[in-house]
C-alpha positions as CSV (number, residue, x, y, z in Angstrom):
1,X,0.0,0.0,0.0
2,X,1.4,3.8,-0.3
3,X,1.7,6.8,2.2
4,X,-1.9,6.6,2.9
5,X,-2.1,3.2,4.5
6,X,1.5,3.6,5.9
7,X,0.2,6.8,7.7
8,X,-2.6,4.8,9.6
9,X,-0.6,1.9,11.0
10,X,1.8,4.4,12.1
11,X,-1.3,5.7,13.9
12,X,-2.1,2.5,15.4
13,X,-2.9,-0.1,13.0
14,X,-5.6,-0.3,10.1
15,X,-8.7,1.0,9.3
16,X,-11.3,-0.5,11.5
17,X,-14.3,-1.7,10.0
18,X,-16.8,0.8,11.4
19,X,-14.3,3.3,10.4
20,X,-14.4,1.9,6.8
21,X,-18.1,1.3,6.5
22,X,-18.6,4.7,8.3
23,X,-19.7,6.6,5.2
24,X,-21.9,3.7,4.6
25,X,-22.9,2.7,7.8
26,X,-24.3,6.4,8.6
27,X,-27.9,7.0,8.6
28,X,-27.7,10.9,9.2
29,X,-26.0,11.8,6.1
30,X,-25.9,10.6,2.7
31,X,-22.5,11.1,0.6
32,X,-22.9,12.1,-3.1
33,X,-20.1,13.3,-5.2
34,X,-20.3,15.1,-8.7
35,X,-17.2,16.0,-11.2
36,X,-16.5,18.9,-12.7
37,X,-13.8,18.5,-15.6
38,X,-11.0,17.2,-13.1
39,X,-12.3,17.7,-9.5
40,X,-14.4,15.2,-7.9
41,X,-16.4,16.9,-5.5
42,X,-18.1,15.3,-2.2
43,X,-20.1,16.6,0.3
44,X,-23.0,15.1,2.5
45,X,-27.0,15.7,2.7
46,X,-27.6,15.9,6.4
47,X,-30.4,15.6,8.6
48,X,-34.1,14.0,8.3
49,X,-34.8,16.4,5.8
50,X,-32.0,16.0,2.9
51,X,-32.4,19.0,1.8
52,X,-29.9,19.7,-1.3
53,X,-27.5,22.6,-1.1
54,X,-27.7,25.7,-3.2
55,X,-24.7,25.7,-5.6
56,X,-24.8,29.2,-6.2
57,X,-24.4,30.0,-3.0
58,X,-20.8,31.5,-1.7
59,X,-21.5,30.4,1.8
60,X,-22.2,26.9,1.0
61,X,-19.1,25.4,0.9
62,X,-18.4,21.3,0.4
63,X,-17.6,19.6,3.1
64,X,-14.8,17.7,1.7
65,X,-12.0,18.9,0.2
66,X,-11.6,18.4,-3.8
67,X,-10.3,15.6,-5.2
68,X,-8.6,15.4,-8.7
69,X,-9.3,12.7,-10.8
70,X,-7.6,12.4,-14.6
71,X,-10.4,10.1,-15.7
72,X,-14.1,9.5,-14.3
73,X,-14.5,8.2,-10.9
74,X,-16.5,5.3,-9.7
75,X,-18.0,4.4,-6.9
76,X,-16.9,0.1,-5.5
77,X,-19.5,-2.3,-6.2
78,X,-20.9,-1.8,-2.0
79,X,-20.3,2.0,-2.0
80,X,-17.1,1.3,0.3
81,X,-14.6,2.9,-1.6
82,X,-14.4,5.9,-4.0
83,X,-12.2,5.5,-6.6
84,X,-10.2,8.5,-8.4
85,X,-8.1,7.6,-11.3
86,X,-4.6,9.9,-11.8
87,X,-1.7,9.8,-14.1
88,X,0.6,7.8,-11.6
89,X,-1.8,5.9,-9.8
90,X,-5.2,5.4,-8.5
91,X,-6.6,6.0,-5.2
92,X,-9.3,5.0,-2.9
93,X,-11.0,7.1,-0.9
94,X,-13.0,5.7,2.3
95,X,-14.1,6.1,6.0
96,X,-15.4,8.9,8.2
97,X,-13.9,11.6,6.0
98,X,-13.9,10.0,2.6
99,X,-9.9,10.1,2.6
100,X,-7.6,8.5,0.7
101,X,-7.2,4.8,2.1
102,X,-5.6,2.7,-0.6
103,X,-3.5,3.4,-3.3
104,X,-2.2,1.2,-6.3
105,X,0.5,2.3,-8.5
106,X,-0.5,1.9,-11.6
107,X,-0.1,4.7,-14.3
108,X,-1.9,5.2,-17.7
109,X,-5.4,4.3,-16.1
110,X,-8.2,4.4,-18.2
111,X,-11.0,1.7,-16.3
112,X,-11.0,0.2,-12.6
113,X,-13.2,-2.7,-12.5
114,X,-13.6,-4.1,-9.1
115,X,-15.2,-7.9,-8.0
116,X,-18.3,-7.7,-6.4
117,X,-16.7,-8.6,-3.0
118,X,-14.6,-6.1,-3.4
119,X,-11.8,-8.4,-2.8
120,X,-10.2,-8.2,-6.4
121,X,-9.4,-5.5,-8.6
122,X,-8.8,-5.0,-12.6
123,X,-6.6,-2.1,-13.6
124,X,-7.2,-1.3,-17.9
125,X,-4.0,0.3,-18.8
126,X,-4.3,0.5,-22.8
127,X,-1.6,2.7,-22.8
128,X,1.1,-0.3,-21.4
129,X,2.7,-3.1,-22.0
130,X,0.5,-4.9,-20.2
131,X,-2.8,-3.5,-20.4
132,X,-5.0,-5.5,-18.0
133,X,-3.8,-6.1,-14.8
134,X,-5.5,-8.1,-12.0
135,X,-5.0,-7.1,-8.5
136,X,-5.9,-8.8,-5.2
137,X,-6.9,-5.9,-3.7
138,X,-7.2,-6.8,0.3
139,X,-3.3,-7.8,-0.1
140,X,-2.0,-5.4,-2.3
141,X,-0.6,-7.9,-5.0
142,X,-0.6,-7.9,-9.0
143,X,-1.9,-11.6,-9.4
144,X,-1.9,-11.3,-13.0
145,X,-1.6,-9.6,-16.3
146,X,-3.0,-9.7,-20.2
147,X,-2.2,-9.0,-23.4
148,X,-4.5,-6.6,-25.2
149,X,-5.6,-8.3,-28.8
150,X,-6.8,-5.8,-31.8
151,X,-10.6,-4.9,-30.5
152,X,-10.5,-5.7,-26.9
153,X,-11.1,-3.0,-24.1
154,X,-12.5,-2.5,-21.3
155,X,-15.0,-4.8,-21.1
156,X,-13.3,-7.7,-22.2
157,X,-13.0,-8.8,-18.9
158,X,-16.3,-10.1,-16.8
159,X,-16.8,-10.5,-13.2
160,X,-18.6,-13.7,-12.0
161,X,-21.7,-12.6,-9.3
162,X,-19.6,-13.4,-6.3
163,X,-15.9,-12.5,-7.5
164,X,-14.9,-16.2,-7.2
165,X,-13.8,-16.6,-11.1
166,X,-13.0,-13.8,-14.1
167,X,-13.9,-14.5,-17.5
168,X,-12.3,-13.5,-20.5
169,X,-14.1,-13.2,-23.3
170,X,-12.5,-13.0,-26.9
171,X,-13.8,-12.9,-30.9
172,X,-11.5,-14.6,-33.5
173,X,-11.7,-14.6,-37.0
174,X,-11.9,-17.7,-38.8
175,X,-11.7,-18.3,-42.3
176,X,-14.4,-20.0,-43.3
177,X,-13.1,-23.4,-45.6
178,X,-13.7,-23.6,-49.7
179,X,-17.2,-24.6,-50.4
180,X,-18.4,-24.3,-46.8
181,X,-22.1,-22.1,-47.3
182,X,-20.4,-20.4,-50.7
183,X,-21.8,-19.7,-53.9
184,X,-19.4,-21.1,-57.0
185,X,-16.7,-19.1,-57.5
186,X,-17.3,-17.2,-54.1
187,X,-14.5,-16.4,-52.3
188,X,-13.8,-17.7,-48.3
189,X,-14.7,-14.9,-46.3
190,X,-13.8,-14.2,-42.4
191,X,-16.0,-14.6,-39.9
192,X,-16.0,-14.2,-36.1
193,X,-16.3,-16.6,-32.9
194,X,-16.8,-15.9,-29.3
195,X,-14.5,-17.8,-26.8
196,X,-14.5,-17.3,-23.5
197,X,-11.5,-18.2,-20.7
198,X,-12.8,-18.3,-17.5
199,X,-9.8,-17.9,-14.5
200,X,-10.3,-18.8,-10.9
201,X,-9.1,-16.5,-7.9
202,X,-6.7,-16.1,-6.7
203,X,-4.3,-18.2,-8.0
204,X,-5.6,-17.2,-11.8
205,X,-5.6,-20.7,-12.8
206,X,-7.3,-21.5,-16.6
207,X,-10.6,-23.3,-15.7
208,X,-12.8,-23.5,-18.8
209,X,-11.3,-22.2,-22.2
């Protein structure tokens, strides 16, 4: 992990859980955030009432400070974690004050796809050598990384519902053979199949191909 997580074991250990779901957990205020070319901002609705601040308002001010993000941010599949892409890394923000908890050092970000457990983490890098990268997240270790073939992005890759298993799912061209569905004197065309290679975590093992 970086400075952040360096920061709050020098403070005493980890973040708790309560201090991680706190954000979440909360039943007087509800988060939002909105972006605005490259800051992220958050601030809270408080109270029974919700009511929404006025923007235009000088004296209304956010309640947390700006965050800048290169690319569009995300929210983690339970809300625990915001996550703000940047050009050296990506962080995630969490707890009471929505600060930065995590941080993975990946540059050229374009996509973070997280499991639904929140356990596991893909980094798209389209820019690298290396474009997909699989992280376990709760350790902080690169498991894994792809290739990128002509036509893939970032949703080559698919989550199973419970984060146990990652699917990769690919379109070849095959040439189809002489006289196979072809007019005389037609020539072969190419067409395309689906494949799929499903992956099992964490050891990233080939299951199904």
């Amino acid at each position: 992990m970086a400075a952040a997580e360096e920061e709050d074991k020098a403070e005493g250990g980890k973040t708790d859980f309560l201090e991680l779901k706190h954000h979440i957990l909360d039943t007087k205020e509800d988060q939002f955030a909105y972006q605005l070319g490259k800051n992220v901002i958050l601030d809270s609705l408080q109270g029974q009432t919700k009511i929404l601040h006025n923007l235009e308002e000088d004296n209304n001010q956010a309640r947390y400070k700006p965050f800048n993000s290169d690319k569009p941010f995300s929210w983690s599949p339970k809300g625990t974690y915001l996550i703000v892409i940047k050009a050296e890394k990506v962080e995630f923000l969490g707890g009471s004050n929505l600060k930065p908890l995590l941080t993975i050092n990946e540059p050229k970000g374009e996509a973070i796809i997280f499991s639904p457990c929140e356990t596991y983490v893909l980094v798209y890098q389209p820019k690298n050598d290396f474009p997909y990268a699989v992280w376990n997240f709760v350790s902080n270790e690169k498991i894994r990384e792809f290739e990128q073939a002509q036509g893939e992005d970032a949703n080559t890759f698919k989550w199973s519902y419970d984060g146990a298993y990652i699917a990769k799912i690919m379109k070849k061209a095959v040439q189809t053979e002489e006289g196979e569905e072809q007019e005389e004197g037609e020539e072969a065309t190419e067409v395309f199949k689906t494949y799929v290679a499903v992956y099992e975590l964490p050891s990233m093992k080939l299951t199904a191909d």
